[in-house]
C-alpha positions in Angstrom: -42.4 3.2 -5.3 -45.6 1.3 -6.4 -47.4 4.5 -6.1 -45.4 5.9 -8.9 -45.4 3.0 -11.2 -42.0 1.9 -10.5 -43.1 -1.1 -8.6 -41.0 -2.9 -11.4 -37.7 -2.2 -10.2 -38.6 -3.9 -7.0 -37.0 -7.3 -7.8 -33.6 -5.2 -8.1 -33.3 -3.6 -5.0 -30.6 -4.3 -3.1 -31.2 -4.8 0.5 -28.8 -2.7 3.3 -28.4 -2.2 6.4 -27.0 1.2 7.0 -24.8 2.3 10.7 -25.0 5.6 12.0 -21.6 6.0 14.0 -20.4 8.8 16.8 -19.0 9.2 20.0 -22.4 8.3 21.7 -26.0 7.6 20.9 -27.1 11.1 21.7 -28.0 13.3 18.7 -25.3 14.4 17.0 -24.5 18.0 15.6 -23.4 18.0 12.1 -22.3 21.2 10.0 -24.7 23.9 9.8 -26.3 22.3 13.2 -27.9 19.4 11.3 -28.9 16.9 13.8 -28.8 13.1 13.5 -29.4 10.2 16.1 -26.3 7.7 15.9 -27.2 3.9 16.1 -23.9 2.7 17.9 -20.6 4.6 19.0 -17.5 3.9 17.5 -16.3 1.3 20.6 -19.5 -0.8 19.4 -20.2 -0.7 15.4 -19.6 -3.7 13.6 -16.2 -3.7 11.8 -16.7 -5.9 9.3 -18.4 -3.6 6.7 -19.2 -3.5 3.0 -18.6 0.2 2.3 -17.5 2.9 4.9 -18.6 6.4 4.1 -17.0 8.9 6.4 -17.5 12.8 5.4 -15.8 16.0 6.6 -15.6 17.4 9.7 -13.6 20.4 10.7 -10.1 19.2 11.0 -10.3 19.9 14.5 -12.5 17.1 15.2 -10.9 13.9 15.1 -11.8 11.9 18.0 -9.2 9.1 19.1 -12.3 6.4 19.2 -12.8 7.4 15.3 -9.8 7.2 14.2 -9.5 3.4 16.3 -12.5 2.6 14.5 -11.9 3.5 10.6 -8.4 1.8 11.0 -9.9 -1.4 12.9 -12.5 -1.0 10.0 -9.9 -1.2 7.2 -7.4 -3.9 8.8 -10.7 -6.6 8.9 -9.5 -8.6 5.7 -12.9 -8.8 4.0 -13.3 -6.6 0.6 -14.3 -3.3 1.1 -15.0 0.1 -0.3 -13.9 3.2 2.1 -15.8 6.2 0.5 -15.0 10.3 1.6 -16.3 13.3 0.7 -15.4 17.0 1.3 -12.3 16.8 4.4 -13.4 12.8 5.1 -10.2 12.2 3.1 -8.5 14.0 5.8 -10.1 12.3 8.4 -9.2 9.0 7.0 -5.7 9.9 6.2 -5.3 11.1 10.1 -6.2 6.9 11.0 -3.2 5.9 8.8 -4.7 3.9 6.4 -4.1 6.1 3.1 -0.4 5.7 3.0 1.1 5.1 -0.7 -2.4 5.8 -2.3 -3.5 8.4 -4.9 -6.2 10.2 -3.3 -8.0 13.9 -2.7 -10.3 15.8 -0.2 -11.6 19.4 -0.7 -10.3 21.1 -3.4 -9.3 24.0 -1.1 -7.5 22.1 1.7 -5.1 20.2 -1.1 -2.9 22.1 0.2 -2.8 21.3 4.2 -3.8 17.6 3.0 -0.4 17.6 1.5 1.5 18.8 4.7 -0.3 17.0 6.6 0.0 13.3 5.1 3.0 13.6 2.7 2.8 9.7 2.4 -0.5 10.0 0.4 -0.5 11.0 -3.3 -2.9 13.8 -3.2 -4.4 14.9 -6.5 -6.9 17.7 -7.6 -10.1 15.8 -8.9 -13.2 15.7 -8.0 -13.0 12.2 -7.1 -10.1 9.7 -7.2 -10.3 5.9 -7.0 -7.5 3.9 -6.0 -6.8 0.2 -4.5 -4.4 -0.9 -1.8 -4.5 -4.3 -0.8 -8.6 -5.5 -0.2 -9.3 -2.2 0.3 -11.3 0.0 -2.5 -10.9 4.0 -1.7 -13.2 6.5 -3.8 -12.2 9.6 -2.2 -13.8 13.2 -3.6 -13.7 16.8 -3.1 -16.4 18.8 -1.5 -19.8 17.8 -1.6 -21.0 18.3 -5.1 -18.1 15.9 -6.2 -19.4 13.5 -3.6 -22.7 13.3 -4.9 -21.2 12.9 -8.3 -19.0 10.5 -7.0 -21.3 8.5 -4.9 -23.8 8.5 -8.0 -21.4 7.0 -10.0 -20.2 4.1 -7.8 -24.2 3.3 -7.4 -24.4 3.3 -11.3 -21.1 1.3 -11.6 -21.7 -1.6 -8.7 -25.4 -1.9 -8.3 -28.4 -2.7 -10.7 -28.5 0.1 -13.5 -32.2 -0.2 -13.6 -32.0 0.9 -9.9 -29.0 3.7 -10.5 -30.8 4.9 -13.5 -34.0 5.9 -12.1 -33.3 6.9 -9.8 -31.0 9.8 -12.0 -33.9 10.1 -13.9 -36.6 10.5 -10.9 -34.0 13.8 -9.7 -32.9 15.1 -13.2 -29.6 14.4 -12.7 -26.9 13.6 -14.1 -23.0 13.5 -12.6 -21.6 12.5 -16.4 -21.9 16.4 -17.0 -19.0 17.4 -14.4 -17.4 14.3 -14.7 -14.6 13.4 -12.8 -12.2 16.2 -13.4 -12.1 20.3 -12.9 -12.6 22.1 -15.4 -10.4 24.8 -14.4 -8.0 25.9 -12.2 -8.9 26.6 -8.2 -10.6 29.5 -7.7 -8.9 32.5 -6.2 -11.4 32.5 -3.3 -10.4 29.1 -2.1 -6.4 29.4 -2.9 -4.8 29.4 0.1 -1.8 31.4 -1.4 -5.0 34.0 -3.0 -3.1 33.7 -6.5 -5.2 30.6 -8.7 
């Protein structure tokens, strides 16, 4: 950062330890075939985090050692914040700790989210966020909304200094799209082919 003359934001930063969780240690296949190398499995990360961030996987994949872990992740009693983007709001509604909340996942699988996990109040917005209990939920649609989302949260709970350079430094801005469409689901992602 010195480098660039923004050496003063130093005394802000935040530090963070970030987890990189999956079945195993082995590198892990994301979409697309993006590759990244897991630090622990889901049997040995630590439970008692600050923010949980899952994304969205193909419904399909749902393995019974993640689901264990982002429910044994959400019943440790210290204040959290459980973040989703894209079909993560799926895959955290499949470990049964969304019941009774208002929350959404990609804008085109409303739909199934809604048959699948009736006990959750799923919206269309880009992101939602919602409280139950100690836990903090910011759930979003697909991945542009995550950003969005995701920039917002960092604006709203960490240094603005920090938040707002960093905006600047990628000319960008998530208060244009804000948290709401702006229109109705296109016909290409309605399920029914009628938005």
């Amino acid at each position: 950062m010195a480098e660039f003359g923004y050496d003063y934001l130093l005394p802000s930063a935040v530090d963070m330890e970030f987890f990189y969780v999956s079945s195993s240690t082995e590198p892990a296949t994301m979409t697309l075939s993006l590759k990244y190398m897991p630090t622990h499995t889901y049997d040995n990360a630590p439970r008692d985090l600050d923010i949980l961030l899952v994304g969205g996987p193909q419904l399909s994949h749902r393995p019974e050692a993640s689901l264990r872990f982002i429910k044994e992740v959400c019943e440790d009693k210290k204040e959290k914040v459980v973040m989703s983007t894209c079909l993560g709001g799926l895959w955290i509604a499949d470990a049964g700790v969304l019941k009774g909340t208002k929350a959404t996942t990609n804008r085109g699988a409303i739909t199934v989210a809604k048959q699948l996990h009736s006990d959750v109040d799923w919206v269309d917005q880009r992101w939602v966020v919602s409280k139950s209990g100690h836990l903090n939920f910011w759930t979003s649609g697909g991945a542009g909304a995550g950003i969005d989302m995701l920039a917002t949260y960092v604006k709203d709970h960490f240094p603005e200094a920090i938040a707002m350079s960093a905006w600047d430094a990628l000319d960008f801005d998530p208060t244009a799209r804000g948290q709401f469409y702006k229109g109705p689901l296109s016909k290409w992602l309605d399920p029914a082919g009628k938005a």
